[in-house]
PDB file with one MODEL, atoms N, CA, C and O in Angstrom:
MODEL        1
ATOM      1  N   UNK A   1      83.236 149.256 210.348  1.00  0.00           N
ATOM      2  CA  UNK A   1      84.143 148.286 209.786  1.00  0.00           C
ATOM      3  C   UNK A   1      84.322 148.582 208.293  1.00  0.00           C
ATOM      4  O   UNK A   1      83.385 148.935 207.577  1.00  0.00           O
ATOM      5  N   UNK A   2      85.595 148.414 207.862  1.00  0.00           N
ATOM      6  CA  UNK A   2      85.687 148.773 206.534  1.00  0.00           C
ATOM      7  C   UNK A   2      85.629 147.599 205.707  1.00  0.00           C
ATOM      8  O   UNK A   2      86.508 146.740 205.779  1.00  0.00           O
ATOM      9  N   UNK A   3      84.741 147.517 205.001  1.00  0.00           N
ATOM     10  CA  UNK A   3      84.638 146.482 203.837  1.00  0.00           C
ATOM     11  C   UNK A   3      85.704 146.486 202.439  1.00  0.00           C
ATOM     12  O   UNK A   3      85.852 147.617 201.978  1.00  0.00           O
ATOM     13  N   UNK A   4      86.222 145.728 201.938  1.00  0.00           N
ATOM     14  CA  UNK A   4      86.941 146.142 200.415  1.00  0.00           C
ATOM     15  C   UNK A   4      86.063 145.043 199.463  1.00  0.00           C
ATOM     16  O   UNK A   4      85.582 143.930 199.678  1.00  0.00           O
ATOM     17  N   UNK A   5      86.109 145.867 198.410  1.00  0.00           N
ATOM     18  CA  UNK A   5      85.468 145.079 197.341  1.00  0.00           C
ATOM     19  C   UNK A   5      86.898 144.402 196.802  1.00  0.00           C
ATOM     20  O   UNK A   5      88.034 144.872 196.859  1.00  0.00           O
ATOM     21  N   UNK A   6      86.391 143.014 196.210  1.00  0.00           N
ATOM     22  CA  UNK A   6      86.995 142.129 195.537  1.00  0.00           C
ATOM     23  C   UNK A   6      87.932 142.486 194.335  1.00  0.00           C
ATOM     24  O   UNK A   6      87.489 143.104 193.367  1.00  0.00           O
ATOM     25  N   UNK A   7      89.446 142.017 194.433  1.00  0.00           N
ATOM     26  CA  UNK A   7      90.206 142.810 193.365  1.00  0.00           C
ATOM     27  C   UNK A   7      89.634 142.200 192.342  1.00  0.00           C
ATOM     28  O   UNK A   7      88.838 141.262 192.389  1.00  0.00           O
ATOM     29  N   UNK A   8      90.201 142.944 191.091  1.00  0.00           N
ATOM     30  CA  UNK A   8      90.015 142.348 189.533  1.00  0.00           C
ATOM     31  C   UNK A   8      91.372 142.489 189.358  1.00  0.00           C
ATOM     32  O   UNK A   8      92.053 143.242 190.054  1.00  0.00           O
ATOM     33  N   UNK A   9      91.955 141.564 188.152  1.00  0.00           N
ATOM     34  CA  UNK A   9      92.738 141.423 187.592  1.00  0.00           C
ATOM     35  C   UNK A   9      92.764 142.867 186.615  1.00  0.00           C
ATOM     36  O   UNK A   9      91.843 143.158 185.853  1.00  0.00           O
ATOM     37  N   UNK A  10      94.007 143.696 186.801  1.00  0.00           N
ATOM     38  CA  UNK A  10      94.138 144.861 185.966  1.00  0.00           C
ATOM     39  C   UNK A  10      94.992 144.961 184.837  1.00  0.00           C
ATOM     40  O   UNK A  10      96.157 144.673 185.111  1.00  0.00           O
ATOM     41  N   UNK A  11      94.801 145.253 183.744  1.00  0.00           N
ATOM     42  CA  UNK A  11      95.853 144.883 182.856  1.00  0.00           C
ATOM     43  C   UNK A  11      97.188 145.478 183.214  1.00  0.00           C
ATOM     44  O   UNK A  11      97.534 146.125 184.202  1.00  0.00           O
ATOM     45  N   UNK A  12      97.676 145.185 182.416  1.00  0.00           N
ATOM     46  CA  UNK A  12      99.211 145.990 182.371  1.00  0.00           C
ATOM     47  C   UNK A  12      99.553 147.141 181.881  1.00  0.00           C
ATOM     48  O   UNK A  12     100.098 147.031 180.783  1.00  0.00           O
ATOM     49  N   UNK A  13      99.382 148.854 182.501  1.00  0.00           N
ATOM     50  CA  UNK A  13      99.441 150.063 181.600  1.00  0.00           C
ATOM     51  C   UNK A  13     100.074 150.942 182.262  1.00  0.00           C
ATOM     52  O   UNK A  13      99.858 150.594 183.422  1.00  0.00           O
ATOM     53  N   UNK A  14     100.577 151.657 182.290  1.00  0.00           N
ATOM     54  CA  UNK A  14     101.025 153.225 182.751  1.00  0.00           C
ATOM     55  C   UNK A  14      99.658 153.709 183.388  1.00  0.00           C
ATOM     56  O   UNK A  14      98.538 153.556 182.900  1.00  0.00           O
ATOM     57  N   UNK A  15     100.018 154.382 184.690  1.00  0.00           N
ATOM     58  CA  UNK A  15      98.923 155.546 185.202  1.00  0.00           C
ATOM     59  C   UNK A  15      98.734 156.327 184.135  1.00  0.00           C
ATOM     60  O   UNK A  15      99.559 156.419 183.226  1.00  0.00           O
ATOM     61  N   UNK A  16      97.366 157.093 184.180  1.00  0.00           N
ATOM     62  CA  UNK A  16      96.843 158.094 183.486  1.00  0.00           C
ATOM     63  C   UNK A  16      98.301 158.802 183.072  1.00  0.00           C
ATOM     64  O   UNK A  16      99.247 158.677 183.849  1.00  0.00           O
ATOM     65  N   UNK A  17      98.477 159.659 181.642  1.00  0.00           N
ATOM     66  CA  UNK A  17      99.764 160.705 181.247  1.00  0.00           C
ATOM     67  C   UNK A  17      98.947 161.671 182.862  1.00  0.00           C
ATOM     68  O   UNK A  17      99.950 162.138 183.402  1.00  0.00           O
ATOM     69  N   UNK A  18      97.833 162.057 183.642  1.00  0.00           N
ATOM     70  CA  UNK A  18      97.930 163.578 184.134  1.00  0.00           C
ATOM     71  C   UNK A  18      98.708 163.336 185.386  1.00  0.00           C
ATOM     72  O   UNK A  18      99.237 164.179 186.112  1.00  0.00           O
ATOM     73  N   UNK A  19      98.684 161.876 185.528  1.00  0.00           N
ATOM     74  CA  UNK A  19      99.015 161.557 187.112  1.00  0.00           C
ATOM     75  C   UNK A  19     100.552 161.380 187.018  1.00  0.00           C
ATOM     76  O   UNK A  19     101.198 161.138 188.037  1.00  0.00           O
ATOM     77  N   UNK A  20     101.213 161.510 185.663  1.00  0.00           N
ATOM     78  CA  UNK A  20     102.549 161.420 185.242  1.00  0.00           C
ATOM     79  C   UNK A  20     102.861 162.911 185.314  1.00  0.00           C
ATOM     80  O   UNK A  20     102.181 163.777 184.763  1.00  0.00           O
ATOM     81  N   UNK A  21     104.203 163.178 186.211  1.00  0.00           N
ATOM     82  CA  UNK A  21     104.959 164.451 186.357  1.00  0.00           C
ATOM     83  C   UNK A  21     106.682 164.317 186.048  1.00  0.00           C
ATOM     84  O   UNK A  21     107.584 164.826 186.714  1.00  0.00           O
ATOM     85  N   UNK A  22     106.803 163.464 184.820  1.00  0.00           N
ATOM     86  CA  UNK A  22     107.849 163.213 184.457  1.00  0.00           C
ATOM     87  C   UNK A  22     108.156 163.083 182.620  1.00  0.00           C
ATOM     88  O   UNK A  22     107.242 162.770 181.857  1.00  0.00           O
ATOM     89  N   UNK A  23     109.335 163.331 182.214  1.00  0.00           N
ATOM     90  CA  UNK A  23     109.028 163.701 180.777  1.00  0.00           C
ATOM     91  C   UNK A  23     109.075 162.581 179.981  1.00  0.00           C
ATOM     92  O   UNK A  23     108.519 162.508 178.886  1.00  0.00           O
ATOM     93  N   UNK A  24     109.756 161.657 180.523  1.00  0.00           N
ATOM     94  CA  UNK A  24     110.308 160.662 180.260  1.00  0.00           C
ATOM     95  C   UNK A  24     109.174 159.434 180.261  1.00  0.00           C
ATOM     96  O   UNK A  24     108.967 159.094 181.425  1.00  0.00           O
ATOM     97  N   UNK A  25     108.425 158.712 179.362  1.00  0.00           N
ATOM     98  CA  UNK A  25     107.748 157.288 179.678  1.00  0.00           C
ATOM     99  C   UNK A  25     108.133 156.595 180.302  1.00  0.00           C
ATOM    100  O   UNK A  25     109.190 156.060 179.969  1.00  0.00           O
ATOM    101  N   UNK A  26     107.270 156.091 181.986  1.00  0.00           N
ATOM    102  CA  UNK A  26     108.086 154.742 182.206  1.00  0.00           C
ATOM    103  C   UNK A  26     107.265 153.397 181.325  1.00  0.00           C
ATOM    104  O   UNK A  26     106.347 153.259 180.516  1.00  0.00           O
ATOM    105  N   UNK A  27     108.386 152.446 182.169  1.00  0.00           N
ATOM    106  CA  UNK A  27     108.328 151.151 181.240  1.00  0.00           C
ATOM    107  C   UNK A  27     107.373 150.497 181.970  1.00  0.00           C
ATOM    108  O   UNK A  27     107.034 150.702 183.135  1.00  0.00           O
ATOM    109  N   UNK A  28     106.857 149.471 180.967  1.00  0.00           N
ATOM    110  CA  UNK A  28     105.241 149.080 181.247  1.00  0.00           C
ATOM    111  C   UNK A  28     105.557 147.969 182.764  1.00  0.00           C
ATOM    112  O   UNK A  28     106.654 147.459 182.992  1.00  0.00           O
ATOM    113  N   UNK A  29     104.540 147.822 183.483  1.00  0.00           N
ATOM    114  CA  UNK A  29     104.905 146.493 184.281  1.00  0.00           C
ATOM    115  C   UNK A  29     105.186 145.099 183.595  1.00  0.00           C
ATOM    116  O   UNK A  29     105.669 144.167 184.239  1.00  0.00           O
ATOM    117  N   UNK A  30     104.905 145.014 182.438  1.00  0.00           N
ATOM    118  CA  UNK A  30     105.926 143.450 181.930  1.00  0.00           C
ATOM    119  C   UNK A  30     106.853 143.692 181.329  1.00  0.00           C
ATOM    120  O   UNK A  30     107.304 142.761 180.662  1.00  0.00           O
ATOM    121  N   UNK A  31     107.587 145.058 181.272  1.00  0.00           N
ATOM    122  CA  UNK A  31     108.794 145.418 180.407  1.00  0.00           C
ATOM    123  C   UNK A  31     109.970 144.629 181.236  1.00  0.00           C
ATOM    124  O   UNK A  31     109.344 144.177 182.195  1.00  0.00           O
ATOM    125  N   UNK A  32     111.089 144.294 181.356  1.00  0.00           N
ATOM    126  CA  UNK A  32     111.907 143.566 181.766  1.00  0.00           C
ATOM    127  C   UNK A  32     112.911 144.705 183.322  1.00  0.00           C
ATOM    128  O   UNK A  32     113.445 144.286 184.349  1.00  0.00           O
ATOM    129  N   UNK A  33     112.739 146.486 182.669  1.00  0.00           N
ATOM    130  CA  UNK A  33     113.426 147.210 183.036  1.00  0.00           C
ATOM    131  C   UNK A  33     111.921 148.143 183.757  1.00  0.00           C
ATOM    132  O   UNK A  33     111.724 149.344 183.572  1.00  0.00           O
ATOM    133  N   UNK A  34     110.883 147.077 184.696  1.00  0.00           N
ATOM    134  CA  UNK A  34     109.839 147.798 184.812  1.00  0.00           C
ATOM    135  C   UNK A  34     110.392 148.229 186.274  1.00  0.00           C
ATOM    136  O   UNK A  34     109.452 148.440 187.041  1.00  0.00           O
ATOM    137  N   UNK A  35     111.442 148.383 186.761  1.00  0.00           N
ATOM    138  CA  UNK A  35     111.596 148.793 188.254  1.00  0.00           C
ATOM    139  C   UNK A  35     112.223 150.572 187.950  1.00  0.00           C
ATOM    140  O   UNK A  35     112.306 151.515 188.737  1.00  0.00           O
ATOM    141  N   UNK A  36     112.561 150.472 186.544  1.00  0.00           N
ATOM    142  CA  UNK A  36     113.210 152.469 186.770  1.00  0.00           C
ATOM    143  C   UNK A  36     112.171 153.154 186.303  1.00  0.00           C
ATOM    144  O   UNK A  36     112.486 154.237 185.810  1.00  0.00           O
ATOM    145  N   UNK A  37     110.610 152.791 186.287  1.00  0.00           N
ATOM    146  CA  UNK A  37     109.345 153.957 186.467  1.00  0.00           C
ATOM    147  C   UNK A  37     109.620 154.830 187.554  1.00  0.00           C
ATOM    148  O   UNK A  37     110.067 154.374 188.607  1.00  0.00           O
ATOM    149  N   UNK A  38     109.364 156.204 187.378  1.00  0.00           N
ATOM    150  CA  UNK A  38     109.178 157.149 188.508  1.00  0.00           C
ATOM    151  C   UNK A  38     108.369 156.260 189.474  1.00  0.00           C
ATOM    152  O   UNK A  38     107.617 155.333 189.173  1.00  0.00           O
ATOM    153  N   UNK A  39     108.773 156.872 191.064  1.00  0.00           N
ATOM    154  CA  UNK A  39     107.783 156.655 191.962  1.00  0.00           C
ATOM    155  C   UNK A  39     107.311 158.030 191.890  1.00  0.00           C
ATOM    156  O   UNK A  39     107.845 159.072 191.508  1.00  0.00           O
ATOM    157  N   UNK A  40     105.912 157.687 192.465  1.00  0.00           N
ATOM    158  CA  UNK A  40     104.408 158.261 192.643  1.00  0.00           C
ATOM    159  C   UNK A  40     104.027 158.504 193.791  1.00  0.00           C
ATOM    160  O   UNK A  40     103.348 159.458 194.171  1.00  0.00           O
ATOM    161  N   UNK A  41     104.490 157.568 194.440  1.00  0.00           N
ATOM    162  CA  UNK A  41     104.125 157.805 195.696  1.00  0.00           C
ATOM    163  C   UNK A  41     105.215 156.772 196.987  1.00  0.00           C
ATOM    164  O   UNK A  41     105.554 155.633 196.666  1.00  0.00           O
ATOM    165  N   UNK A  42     105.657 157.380 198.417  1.00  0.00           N
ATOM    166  CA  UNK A  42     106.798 156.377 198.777  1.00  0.00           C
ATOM    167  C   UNK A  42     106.583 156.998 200.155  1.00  0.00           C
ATOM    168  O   UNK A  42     106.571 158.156 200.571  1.00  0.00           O
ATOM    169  N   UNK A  43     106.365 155.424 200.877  1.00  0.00           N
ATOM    170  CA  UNK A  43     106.232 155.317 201.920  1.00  0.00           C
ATOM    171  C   UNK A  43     107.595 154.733 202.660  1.00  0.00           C
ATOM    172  O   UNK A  43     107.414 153.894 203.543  1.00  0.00           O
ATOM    173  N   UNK A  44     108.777 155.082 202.385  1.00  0.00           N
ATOM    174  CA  UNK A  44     110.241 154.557 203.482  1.00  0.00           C
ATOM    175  C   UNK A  44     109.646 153.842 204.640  1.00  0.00           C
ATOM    176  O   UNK A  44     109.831 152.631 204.761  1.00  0.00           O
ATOM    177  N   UNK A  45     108.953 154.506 205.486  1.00  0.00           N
ATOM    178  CA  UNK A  45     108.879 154.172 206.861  1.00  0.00           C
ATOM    179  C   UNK A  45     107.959 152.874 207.022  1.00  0.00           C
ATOM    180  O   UNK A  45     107.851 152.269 208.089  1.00  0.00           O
ATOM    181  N   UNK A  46     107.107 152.409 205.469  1.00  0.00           N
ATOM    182  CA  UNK A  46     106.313 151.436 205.806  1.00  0.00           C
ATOM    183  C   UNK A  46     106.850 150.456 204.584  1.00  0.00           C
ATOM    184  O   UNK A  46     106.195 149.571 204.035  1.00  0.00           O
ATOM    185  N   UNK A  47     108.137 150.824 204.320  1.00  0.00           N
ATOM    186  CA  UNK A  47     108.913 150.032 203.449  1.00  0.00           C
ATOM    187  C   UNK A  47     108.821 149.666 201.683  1.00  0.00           C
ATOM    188  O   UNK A  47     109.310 148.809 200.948  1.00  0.00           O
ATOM    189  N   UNK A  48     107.945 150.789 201.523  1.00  0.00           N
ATOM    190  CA  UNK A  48     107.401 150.535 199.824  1.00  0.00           C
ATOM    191  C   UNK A  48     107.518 151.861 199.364  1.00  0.00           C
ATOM    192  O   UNK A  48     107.999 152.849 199.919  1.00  0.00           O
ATOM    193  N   UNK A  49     106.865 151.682 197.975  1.00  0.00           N
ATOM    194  CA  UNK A  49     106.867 152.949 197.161  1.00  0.00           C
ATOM    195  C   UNK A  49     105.874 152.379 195.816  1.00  0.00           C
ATOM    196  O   UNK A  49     106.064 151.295 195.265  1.00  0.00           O
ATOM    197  N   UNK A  50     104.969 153.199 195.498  1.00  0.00           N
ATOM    198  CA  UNK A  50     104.026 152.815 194.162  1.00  0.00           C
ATOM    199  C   UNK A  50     104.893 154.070 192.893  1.00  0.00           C
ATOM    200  O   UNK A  50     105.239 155.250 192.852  1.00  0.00           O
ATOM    201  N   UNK A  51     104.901 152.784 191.993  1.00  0.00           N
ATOM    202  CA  UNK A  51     105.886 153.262 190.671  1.00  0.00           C
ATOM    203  C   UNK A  51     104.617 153.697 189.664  1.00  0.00           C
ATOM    204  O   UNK A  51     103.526 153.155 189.842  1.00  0.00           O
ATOM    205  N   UNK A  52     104.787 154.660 188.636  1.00  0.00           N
ATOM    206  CA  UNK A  52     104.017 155.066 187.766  1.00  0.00           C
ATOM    207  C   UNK A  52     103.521 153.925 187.262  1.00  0.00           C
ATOM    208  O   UNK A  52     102.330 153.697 187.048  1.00  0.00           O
ATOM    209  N   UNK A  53     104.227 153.369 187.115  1.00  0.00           N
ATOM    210  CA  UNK A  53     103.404 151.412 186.258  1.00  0.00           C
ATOM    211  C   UNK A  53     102.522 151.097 186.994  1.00  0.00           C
ATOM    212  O   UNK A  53     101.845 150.149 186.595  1.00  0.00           O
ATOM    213  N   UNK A  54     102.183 151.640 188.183  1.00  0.00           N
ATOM    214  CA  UNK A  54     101.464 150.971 189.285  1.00  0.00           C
ATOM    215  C   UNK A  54     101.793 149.557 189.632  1.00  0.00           C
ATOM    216  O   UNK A  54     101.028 148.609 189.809  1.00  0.00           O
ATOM    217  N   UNK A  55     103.176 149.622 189.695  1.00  0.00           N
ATOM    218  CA  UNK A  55     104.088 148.281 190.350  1.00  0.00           C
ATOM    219  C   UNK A  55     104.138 148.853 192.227  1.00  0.00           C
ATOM    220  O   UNK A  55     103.889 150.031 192.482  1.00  0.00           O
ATOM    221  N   UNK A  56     104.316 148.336 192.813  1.00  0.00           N
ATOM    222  CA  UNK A  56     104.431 148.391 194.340  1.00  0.00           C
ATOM    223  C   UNK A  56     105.911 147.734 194.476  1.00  0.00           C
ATOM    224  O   UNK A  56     106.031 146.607 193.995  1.00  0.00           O
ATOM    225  N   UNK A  57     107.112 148.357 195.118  1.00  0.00           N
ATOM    226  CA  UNK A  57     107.936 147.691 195.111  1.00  0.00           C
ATOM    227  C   UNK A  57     108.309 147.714 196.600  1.00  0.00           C
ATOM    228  O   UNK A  57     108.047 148.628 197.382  1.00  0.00           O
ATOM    229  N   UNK A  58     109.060 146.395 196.919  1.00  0.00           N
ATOM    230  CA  UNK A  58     109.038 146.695 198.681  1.00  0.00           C
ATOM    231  C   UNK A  58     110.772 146.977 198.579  1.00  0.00           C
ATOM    232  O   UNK A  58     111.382 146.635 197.565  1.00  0.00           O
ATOM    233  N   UNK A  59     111.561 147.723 199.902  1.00  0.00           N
ATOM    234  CA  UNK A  59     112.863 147.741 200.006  1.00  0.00           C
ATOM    235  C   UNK A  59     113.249 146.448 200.301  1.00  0.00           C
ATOM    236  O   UNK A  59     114.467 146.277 200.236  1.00  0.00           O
ATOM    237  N   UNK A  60     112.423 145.243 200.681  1.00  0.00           N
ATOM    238  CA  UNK A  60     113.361 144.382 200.287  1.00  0.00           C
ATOM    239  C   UNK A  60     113.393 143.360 199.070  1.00  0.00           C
ATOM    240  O   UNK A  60     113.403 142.130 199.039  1.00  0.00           O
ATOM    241  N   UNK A  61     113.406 144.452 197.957  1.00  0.00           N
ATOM    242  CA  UNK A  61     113.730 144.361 196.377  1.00  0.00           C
ATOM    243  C   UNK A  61     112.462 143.426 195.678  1.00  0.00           C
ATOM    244  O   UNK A  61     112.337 143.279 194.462  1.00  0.00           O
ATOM    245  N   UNK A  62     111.359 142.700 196.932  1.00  0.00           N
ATOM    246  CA  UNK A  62     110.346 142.277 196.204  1.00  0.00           C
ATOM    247  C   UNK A  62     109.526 142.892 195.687  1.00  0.00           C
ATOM    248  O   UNK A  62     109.399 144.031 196.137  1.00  0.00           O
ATOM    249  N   UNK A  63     108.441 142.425 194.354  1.00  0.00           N
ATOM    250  CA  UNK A  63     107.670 143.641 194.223  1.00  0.00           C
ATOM    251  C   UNK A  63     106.536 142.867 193.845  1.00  0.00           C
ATOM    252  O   UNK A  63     106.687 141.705 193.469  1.00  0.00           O
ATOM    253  N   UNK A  64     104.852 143.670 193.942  1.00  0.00           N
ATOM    254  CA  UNK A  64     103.980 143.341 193.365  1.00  0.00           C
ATOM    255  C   UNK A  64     103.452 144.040 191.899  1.00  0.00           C
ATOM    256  O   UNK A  64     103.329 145.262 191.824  1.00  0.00           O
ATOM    257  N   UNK A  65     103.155 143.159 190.759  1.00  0.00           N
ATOM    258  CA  UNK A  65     102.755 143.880 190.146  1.00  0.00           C
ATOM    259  C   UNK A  65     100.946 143.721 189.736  1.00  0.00           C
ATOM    260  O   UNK A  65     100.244 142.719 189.874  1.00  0.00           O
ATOM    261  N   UNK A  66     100.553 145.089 189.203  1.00  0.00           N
ATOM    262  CA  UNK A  66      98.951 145.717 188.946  1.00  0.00           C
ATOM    263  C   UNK A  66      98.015 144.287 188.566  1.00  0.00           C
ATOM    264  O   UNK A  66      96.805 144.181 188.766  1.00  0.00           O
ATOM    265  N   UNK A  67      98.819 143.345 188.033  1.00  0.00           N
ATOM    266  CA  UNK A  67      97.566 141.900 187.927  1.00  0.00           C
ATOM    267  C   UNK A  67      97.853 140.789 189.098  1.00  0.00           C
ATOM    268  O   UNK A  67      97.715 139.580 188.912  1.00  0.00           O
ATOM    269  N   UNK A  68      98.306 141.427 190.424  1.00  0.00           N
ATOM    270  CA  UNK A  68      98.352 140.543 191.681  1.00  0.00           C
ATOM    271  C   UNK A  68      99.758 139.158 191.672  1.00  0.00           C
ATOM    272  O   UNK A  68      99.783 138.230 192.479  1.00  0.00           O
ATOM    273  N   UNK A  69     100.537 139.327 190.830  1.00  0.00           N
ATOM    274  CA  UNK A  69     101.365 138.450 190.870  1.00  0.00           C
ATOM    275  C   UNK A  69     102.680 139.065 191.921  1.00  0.00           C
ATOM    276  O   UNK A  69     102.963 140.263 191.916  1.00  0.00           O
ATOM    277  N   UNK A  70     103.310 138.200 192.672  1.00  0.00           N
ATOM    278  CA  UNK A  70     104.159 138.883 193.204  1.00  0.00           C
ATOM    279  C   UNK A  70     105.338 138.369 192.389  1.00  0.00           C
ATOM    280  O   UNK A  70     105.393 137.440 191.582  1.00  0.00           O
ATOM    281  N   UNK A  71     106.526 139.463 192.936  1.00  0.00           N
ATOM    282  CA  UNK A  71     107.830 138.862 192.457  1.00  0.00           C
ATOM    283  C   UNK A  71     109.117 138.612 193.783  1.00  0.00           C
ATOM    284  O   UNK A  71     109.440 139.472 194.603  1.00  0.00           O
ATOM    285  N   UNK A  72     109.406 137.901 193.732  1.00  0.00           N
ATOM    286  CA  UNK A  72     110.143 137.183 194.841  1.00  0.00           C
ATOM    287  C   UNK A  72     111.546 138.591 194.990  1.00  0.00           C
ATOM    288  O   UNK A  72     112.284 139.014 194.100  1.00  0.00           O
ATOM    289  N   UNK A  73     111.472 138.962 196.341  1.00  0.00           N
ATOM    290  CA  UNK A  73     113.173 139.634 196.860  1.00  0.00           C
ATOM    291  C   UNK A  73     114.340 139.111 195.711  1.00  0.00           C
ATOM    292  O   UNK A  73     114.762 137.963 195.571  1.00  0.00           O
ATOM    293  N   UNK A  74     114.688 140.243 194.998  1.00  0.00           N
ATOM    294  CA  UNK A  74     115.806 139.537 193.977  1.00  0.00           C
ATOM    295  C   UNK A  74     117.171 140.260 194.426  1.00  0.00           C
ATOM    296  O   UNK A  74     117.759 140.730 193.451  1.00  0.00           O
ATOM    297  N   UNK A  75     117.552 140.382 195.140  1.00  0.00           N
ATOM    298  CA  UNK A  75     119.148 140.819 195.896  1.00  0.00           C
ATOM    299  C   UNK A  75     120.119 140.584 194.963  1.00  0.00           C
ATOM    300  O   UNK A  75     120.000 139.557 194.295  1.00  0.00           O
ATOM    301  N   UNK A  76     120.992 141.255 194.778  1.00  0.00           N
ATOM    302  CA  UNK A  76     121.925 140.352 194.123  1.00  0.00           C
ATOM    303  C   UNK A  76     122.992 139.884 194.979  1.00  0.00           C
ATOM    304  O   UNK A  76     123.387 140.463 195.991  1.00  0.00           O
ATOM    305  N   UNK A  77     123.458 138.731 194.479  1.00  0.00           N
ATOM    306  CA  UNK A  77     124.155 138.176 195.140  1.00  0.00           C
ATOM    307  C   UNK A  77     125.495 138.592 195.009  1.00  0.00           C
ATOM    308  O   UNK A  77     125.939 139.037 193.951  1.00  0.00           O
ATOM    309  N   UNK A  78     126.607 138.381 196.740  1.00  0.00           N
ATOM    310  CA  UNK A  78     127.690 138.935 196.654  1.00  0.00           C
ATOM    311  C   UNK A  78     128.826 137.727 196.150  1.00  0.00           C
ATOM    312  O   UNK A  78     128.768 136.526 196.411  1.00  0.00           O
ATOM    313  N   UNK A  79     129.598 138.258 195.555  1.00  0.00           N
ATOM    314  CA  UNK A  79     130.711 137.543 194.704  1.00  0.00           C
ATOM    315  C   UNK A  79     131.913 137.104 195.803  1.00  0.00           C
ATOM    316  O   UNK A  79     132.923 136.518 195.413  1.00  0.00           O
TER     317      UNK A  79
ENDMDL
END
């Protein structure tokens, strides 16, 4: 059986620069424009993708960010 240890609250930072393969800084997870970080890693088929911020964003536009808060599906709405 697999056990997980208890999260901690993580601050808010960029992955390590080595784990970064892009030239460009992304923007921190409380930056306002924190969804155009490179992804890192992207799972389509299980509906997510982990952003260099270590934000988790799901395709349906919700996302979690690195200190456990979620953010609600933000769609935009059609006119």
């Amino acid at each position: 059986m697999l056990t997980l240890a208890p999260t901690v609250p993580v601050p808010t930072a960029r992955l390590p620069r080595s784990l970064c393969r892009h030239s460009v800084l992304c923007p921190t997870a409380d930056s306002p424009d924190r969804e155009a970080a490179a992804v890192v890693v992207s799972h389509p088929e299980q509906g997510w993708s982990l952003l260099c911020n270590d934000i988790v964003v799901f395709d349906d536009t919700g996302d979690l960010l690195p200190d456990g808060q979620i953010v609600a599906p933000h769609r935009p709405t059609e006119a």
